[in-house]
Residue frames relative to the residue before (quaternion, step in Angstrom):
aa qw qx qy qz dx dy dz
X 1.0000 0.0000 0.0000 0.0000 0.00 0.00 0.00
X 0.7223 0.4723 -0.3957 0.3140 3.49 0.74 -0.66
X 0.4394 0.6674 -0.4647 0.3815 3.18 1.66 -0.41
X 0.6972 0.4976 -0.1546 0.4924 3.40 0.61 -1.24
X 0.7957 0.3356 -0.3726 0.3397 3.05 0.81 0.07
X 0.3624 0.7103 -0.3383 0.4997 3.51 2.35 0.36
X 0.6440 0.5805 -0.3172 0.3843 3.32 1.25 -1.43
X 0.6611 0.6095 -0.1395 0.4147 3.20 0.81 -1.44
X 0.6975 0.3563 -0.2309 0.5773 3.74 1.19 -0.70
X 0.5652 0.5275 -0.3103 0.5532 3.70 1.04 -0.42
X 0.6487 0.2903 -0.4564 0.5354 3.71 0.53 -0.41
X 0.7432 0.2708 -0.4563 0.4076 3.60 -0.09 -0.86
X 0.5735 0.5505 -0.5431 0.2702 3.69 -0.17 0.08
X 0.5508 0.4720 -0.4154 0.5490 3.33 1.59 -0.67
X 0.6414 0.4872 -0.4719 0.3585 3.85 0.03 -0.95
X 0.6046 0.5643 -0.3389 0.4485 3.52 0.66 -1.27
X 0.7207 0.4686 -0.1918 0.4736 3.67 0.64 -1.04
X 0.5320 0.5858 -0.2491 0.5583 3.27 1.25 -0.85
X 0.7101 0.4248 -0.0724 0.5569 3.79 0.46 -1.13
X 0.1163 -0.7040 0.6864 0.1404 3.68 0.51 -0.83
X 0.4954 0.5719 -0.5088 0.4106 2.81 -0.03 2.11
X 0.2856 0.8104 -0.4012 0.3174 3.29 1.63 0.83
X 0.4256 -0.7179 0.5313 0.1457 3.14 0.50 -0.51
X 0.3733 -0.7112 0.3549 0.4784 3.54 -0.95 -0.11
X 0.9138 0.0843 -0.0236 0.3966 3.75 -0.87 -0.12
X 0.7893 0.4596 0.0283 0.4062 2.27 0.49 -2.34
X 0.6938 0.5507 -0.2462 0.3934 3.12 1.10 -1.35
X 0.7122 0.6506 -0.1224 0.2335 2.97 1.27 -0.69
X 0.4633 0.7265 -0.0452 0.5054 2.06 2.29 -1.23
X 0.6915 0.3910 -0.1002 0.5991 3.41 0.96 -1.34
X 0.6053 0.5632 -0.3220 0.4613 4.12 1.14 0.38
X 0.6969 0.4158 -0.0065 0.5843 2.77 1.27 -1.35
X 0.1585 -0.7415 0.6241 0.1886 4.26 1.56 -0.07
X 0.6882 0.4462 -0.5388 0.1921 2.93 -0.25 2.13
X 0.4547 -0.6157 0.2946 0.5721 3.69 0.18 -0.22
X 0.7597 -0.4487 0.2843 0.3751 3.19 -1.64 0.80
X 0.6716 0.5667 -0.3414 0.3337 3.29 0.67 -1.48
X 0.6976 0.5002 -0.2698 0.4362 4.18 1.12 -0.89
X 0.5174 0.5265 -0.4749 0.4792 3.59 1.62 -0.72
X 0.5844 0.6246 -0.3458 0.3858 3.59 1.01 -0.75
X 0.6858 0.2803 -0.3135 0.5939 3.91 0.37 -1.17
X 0.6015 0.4209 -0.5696 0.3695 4.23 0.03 -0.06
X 0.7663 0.4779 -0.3740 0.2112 3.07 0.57 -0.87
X 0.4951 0.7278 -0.2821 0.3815 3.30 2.02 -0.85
X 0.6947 0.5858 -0.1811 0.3761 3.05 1.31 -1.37
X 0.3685 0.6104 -0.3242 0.6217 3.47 1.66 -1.06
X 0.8550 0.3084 -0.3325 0.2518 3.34 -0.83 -1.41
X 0.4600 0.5301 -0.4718 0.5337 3.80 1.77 -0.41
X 0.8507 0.2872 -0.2541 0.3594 3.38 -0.72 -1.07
X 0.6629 0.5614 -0.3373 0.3627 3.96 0.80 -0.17
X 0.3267 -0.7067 0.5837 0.2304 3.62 -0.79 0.68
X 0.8245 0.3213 -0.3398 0.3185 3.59 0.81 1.01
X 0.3656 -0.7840 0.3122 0.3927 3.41 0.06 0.84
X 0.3296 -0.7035 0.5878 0.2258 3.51 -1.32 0.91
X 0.1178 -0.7975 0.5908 0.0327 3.64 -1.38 0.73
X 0.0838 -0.6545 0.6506 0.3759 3.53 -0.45 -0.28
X 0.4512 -0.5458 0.7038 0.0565 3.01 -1.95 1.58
X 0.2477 -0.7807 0.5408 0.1916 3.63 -0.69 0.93
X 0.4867 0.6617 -0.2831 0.4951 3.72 1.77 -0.41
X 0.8695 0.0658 -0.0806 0.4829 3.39 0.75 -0.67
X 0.4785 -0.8291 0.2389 0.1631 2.97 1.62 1.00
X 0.5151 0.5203 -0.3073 0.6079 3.18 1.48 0.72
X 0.5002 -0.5157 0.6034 0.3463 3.53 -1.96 -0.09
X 0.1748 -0.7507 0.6366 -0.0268 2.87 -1.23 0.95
X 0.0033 -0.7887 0.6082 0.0896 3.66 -1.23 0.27
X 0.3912 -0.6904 0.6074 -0.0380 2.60 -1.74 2.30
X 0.6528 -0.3286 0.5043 0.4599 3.48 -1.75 1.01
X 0.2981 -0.3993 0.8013 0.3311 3.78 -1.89 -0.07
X 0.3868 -0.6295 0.6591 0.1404 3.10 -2.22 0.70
């Protein structure tokens, strides 16, 4: 189950990201019902397996994702 229950946070973290509606950390943290420190390894994990680099955008207070150079 917990697999299934990574999958399931990993997509919405893309939509959110997708949508620019992440928020910062915390916020995210508290979207996603988990602690800050896991919004952290998903996102790490994303940024391995994804052909785009995630940032947080302090303007739109959200992750965002940039072309790779």
């Amino acid at each position: 189950m917990a697999g299934l229950k990574y999958y399931e946070r990993t997509k919405l973290l893309i939509e959110l990201i997708e949508k620019k509606k992440t928020g910062g950390p915390s916020k995210l943290a508290k979207k996603l019902q988990v602690h800050k420190r896991t919004v952290y390894r998903i996102l790490d994990d994303l940024r391995l397996s994804s052909s785009h680099e995630i940032i947080y955008c302090k303007d739109s207070d959200s992750y965002i994702f940039l072309e790779k150079n």
